[in-house]
N, C-alpha and C positions, 0 to 999 in steps of 0.2 A: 529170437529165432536161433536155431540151433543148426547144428553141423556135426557130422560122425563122419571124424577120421577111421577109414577102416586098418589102413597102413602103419604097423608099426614105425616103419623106416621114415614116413612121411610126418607122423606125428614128431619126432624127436628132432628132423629138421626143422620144422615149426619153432619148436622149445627153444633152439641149440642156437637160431635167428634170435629169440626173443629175448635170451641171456646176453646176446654180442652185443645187442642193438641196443639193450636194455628197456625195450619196452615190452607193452602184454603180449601174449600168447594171439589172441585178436589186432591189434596193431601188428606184428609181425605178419599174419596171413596176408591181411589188407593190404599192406606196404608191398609185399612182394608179389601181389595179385595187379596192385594200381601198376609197380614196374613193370609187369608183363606187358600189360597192357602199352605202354608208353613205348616199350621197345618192339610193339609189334604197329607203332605208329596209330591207334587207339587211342582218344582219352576219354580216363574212365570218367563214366555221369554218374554224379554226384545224385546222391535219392533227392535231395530237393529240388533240384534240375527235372529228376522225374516228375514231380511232384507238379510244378509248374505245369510241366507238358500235358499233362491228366486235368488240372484246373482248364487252361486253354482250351482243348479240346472239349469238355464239358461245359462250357461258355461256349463255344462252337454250338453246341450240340442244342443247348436253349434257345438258340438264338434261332434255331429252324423255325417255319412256320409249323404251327400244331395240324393238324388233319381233324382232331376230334380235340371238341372240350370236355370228356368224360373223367371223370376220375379212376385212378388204380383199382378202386373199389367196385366201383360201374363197372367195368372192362372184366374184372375177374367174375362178376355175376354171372354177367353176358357167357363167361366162359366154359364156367365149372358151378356145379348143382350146390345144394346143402352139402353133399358129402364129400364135397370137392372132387370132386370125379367130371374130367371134362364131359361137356353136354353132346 
């Protein structure tokens, strides 16, 4: 996944972190993106913390009672023609 710095000014702070710190250009952002966060009393979630919560949720979500036993397949017949064009 990418990211475009449009700021010169902001890129070279980036870099000017990443040479002091001595770490990447990527850990620099992140570190001073996580301490934002921290100093504005936030803590950052972690993607597998996301990741969890999207599992859960979708365990939630199977767990409903079904309404119809049709399949994806059935349901789209029922829906849209040969040409896919709804009915």
């Amino acid at each position: 996944m990418g990211i475009s710095i449009k700021r010169a000014e902001t890129e070279a702070l980036a870099r000017q972190v990443a040479e002091a710190t001595g770490v990447s250009l990527t850990d620099a952002i992140h570190n001073a993106l996580a301490d934002t966060l921290k100093a504005l009393g936030l803590e950052p979630q972690a993607q597998t913390d996301r990741y969890a919560e999207i599992e859960a949720w979708l365990r939630e979500v199977d767990a409903r009672p079904r309404i119809s036993d049709k399949t994806a397949a059935e349901i789209d017949a029922e829906l849209y023609d040969e040409q896919g064009l709804p009915r």
